[in-house]
C-alpha positions as CSV (number, residue, x, y, z in Angstrom):
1,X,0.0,0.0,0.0
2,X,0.9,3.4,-1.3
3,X,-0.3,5.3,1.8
4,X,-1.9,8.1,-1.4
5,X,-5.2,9.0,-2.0
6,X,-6.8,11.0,-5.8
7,X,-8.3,14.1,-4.6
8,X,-10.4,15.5,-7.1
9,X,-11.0,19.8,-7.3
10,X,-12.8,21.8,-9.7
11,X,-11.7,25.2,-9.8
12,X,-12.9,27.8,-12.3
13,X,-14.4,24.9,-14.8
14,X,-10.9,22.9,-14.8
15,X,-10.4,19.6,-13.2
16,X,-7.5,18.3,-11.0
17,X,-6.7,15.5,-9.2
18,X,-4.3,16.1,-6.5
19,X,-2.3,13.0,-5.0
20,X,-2.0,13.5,-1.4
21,X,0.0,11.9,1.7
22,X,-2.0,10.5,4.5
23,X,-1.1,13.7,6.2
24,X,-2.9,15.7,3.5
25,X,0.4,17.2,2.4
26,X,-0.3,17.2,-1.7
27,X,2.9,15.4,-3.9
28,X,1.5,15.5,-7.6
29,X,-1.5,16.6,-9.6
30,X,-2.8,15.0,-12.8
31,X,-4.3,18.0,-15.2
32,X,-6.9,16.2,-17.3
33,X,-7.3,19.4,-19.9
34,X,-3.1,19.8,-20.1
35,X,-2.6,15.7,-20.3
36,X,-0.4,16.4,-18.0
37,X,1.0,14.9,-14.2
38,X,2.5,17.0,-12.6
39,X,5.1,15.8,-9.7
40,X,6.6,17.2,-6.5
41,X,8.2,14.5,-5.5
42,X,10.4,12.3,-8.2
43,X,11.2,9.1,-5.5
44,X,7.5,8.8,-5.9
45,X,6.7,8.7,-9.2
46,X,5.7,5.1,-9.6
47,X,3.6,5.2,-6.7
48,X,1.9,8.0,-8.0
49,X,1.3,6.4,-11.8
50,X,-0.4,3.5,-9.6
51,X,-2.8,5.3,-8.0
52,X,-4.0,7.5,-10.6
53,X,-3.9,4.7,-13.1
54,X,-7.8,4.5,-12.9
55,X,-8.4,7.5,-13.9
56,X,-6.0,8.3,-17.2
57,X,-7.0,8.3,-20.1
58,X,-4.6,8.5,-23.6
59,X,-1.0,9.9,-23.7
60,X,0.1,11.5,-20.6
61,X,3.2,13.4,-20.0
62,X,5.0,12.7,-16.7
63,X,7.3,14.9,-14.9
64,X,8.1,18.5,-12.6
65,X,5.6,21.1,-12.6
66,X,6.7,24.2,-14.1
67,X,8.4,26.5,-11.8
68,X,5.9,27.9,-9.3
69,X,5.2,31.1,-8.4
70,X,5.2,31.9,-4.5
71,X,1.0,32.3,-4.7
72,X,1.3,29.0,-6.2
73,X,3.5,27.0,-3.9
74,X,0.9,28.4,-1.6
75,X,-1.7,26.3,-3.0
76,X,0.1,23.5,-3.0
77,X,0.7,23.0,0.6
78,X,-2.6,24.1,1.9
79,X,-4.2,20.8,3.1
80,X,-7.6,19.8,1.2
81,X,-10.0,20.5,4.0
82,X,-8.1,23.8,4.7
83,X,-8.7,24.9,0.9
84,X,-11.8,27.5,0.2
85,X,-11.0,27.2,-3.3
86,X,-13.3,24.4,-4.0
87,X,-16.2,25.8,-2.9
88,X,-19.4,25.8,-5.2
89,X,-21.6,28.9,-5.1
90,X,-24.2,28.5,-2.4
91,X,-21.9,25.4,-0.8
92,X,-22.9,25.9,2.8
93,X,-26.7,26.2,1.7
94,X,-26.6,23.2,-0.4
95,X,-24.8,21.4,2.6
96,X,-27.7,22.6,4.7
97,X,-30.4,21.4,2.3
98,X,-28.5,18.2,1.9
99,X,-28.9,17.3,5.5
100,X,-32.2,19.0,6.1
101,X,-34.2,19.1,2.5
102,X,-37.3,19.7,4.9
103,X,-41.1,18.9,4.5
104,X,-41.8,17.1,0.6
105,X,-45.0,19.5,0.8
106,X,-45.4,23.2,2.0
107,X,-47.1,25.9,1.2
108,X,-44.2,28.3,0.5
109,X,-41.4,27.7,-1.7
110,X,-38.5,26.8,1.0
111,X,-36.5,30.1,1.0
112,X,-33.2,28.9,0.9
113,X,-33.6,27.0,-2.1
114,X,-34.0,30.4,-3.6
115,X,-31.3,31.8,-2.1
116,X,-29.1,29.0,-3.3
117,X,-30.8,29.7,-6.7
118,X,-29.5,33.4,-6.8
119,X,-25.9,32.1,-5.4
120,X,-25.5,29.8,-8.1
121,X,-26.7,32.6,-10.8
122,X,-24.1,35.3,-9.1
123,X,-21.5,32.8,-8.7
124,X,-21.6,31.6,-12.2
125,X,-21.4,35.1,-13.4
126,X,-18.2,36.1,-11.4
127,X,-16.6,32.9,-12.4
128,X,-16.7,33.5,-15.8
129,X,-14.5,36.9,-15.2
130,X,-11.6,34.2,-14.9
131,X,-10.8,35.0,-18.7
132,X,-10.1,38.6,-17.7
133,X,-7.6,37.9,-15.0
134,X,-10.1,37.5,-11.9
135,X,-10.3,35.1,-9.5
136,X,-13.6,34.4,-7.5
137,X,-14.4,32.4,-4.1
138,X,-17.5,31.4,-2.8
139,X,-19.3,30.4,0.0
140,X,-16.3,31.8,2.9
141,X,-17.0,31.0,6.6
142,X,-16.6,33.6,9.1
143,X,-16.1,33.0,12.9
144,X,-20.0,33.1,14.1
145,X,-21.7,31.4,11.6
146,X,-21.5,34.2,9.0
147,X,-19.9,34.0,5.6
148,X,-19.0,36.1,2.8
149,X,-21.2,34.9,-0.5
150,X,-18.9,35.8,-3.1
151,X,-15.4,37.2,-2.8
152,X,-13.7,38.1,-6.7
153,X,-10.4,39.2,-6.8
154,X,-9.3,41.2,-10.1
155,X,-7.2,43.9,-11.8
156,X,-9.9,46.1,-10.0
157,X,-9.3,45.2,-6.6
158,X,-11.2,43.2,-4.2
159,X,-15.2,42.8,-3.8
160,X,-17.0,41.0,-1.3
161,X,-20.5,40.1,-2.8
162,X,-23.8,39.3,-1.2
163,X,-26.5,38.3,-3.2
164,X,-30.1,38.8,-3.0
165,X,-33.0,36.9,-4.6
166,X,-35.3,39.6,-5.6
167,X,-37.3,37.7,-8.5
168,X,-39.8,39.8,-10.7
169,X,-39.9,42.2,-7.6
170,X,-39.0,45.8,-7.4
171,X,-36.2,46.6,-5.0
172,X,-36.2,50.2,-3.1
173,X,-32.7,50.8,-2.2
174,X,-32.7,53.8,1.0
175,X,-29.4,53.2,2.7
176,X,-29.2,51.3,4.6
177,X,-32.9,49.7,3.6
178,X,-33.5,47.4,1.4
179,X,-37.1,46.7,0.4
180,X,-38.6,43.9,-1.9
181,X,-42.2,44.2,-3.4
182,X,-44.2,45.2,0.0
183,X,-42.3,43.5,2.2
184,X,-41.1,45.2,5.6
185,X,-37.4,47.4,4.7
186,X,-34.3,45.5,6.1
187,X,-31.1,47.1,7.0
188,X,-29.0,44.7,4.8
189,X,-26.6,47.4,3.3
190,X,-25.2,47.1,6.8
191,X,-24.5,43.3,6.7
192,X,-22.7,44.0,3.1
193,X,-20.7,46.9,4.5
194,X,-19.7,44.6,7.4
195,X,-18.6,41.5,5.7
196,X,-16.8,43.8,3.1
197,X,-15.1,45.3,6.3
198,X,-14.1,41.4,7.9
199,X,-13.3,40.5,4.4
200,X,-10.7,43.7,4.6
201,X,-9.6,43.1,8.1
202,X,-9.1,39.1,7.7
203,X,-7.1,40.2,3.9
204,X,-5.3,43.1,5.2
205,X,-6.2,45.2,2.1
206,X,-9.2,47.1,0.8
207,X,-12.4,44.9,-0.1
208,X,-15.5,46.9,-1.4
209,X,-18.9,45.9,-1.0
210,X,-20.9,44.7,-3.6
211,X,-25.0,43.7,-3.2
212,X,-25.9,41.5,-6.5
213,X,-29.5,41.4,-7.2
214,X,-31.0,38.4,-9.2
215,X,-34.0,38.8,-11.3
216,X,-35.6,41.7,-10.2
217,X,-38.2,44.0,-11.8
218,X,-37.2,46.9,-11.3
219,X,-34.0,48.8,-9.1
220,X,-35.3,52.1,-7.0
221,X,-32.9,53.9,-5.6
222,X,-34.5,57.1,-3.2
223,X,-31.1,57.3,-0.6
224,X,-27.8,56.1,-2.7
225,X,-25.9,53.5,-0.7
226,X,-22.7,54.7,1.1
227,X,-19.8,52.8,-0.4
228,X,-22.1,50.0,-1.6
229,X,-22.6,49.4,-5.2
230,X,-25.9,48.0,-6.4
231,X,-26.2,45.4,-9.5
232,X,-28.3,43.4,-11.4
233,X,-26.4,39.5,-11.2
234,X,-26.3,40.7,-15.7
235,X,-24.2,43.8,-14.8
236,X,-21.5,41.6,-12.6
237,X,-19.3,41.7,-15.9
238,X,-19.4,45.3,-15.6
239,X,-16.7,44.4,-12.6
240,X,-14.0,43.4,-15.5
241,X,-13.7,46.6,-16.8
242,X,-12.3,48.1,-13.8
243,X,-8.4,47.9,-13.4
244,X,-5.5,49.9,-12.7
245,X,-5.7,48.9,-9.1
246,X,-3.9,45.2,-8.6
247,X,-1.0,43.7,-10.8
248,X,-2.0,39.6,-11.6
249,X,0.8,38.7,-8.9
250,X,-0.7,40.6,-6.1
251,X,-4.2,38.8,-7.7
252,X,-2.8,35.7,-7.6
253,X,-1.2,35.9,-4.1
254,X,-4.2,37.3,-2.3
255,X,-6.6,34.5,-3.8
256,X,-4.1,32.3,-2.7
257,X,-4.1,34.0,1.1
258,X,-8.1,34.2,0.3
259,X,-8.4,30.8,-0.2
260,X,-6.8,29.1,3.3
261,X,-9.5,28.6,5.4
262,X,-7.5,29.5,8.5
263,X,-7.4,33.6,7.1
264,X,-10.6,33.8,8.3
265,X,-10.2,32.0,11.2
266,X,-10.6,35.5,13.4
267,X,-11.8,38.6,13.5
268,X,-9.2,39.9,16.0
């Protein structure tokens, strides 16, 4: 016995299968679209061939990954369970729906089930800024029980984003209120404000608040939001025309700092 277990991670579309140590400490990755393992350890390399034998398919080159960059030996030794990366849109909601799906029947559409519906929407838009040099987490835990929805991490800085399922409703945006239809106003520019700020304080560098609406009917604004910027889940790509602010190496080393689970370990 080997002592390795196949890992498999989607990130961004891509599939890898990472070859870890029993201690979680990852020695080689197999890159299905680049045909390609890729080994950290060469005293391993049959070991590694065995295990992943199941799962090649056609002509596969073998051999050292190229030379990583300091974001990406980052990655690398993060342990699976620590790694945020991963994540689906809406992950801790589908986890919660997994364990508890509730009653077969009920009156009411279960609300998180939409609320996972408008994750899924927001998170597919920002992960298809990846072409444009962005990178985009979902679904971060915060001490408490809170998480941050969407963090996406571009030329134009850093956004936390928290989405709203507003469909074929009109929103009435009065900072800090938020209104839907004739429901009662919520304060819930201050939750976006605050996990933009734990997001800053837990990254050490300026994340802006973002609320992403899905589906609505119409957008009234009759106070403008402080610092917050309001849009549609269509207008996310809007985000990938903003730049000038981070270089792709200070992009790729804060979603790799954005990624370990233990950054947001505290609040301080």
């Amino acid at each position: 016995m080997s002592g390795l277990r196949v890992v498999p991670t989607w990130n961004h579309g891509q599939e890898r299968l990472y070859v870890c140590l029993t201690d979680g400490r990852n020695i080689a990755w197999y890159d299905r679209e680049a045909a390609r393992i890729n080994l950290l350890s060469e005293d391993r390399r049959q070991d590694v061939l065995d295990v992943l034998g199941p799962f090649l398919t056609g002509t596969v080159a073998v051999g050292p990954p190229p030379v990583p960059t300091p974001a990406e030996l980052a990655r690398l030794s993060l342990h699976p369970d620590d790694d945020l990366a991963p994540n689906r849109p809406g992950e801790a909601l589908q986890i919660a729906l997994d364990r508890d799906p509730g009653p077969a029947h009920r009156l009411r559409p279960d609300p998180r089930r939409r609320a996972l519906a408008a994750e899924q929407a927001v998170g597919e838009a920002l992960d298809r800024l990846d072409g444009a040099g962005w990178r985009a987490l979902h679904s971060i835990p915060l001490p408490g029980g809170d998480r941050v929805h969407h963090l996406v991490i571009g030329p134009g800085g850093l956004f936390a984003v928290h989405t709203l399922y507003a469909h074929k409703q009109r929103v009435t945006v009065a900072d800090p209120m938020i209104a839907l239809g004739r429901r009662e106003p919520r304060p819930l520019l201050r939750r976006v404000r605050a996990d933009a700020d734990r997001a800053s304080y837990a990254l050490t560098a300026e994340v802006r608040p973002v609320l992403a609406l899905v589906g609505p009917a119409d957008v009234s604004v009759t106070v403008p939001p402080r610092e917050v910027r309001v849009l549609t889940a269509t207008e996310l790509d809007g985000l990938a025309r903003t730049g000038g602010v981070l270089k792709p190496a200070d992009v790729e080393a804060l979603h790799a700092m954005a990624r370990d689970r233990h950054t947001w370990a505290s609040d301080g």
